[in-house]
C-alpha positions in Angstrom: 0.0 0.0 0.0 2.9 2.3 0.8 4.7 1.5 -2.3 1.4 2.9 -4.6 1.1 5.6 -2.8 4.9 6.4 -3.1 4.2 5.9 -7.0 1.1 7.9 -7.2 3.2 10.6 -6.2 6.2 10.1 -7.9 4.2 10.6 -11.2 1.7 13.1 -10.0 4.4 15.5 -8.5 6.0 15.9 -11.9 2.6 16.4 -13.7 1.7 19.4 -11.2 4.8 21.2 -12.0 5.0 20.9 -15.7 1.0 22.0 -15.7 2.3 24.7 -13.5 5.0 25.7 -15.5 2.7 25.3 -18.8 0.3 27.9 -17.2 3.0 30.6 -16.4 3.9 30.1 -19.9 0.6 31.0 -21.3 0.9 34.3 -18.8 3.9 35.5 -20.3 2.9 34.6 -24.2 -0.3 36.8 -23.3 1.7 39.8 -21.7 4.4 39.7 -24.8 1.8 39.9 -27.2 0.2 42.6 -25.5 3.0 44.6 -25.3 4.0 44.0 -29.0 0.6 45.3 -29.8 1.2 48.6 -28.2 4.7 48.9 -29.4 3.0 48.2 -33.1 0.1 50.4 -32.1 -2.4 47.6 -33.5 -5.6 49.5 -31.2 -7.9 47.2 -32.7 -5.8 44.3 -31.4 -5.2 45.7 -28.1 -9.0 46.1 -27.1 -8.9 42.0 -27.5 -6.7 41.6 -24.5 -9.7 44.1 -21.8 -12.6 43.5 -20.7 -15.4 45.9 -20.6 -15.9 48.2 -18.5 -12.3 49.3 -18.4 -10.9 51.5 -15.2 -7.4 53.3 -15.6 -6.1 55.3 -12.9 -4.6 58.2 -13.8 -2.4 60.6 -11.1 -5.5 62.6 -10.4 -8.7 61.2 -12.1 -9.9 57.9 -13.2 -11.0 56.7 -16.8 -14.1 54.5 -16.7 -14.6 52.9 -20.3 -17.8 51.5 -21.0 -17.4 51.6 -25.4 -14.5 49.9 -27.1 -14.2 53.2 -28.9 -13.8 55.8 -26.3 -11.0 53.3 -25.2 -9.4 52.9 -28.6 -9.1 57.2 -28.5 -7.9 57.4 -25.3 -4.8 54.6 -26.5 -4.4 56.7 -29.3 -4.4 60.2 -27.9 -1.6 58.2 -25.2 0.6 56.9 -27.8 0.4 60.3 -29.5 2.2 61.9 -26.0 4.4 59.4 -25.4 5.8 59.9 -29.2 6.3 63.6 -28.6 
């Protein structure tokens, strides 16, 4: 009895961290995509990664975003300062 449950866990403990490690993966491919869409300023391909309503806190006020299109402008009208 000791000896399967030895095995059970021998191959489970092994199939928890590479499920683990499979997950964090996904994370990162997400947030790498993400960010290549704001470097390439794809708006429409950004909006894909939120989900509405949006909330972004600013220093003094905070943007609620109810319509994918008041979003996409305020992306825009951000990327247009940070170029300056």
């Amino acid at each position: 009895m000791k000896k399967t449950i030895l095995l059970l866990l021998i191959i489970h403990i092994p199939n928890h961290i590479l499920s683990n490690e499979i997950e964090k993966n996904k994370i990162l491919n997400t947030l790498v995509n993400y960010n290549y869409e704001f470097i390439e300023a794809n708006y429409d391909e950004i909006i894909d990664y939120f989900t509405f309503p949006v909330s972004i806190n600013m220093s003094e006020t905070t943007l609620n975003m109810i319509k994918e299109k008041k979003f996409k402008r305020i992306l825009q009208r951000f990327a247009r300062r940070a170029s300056q």
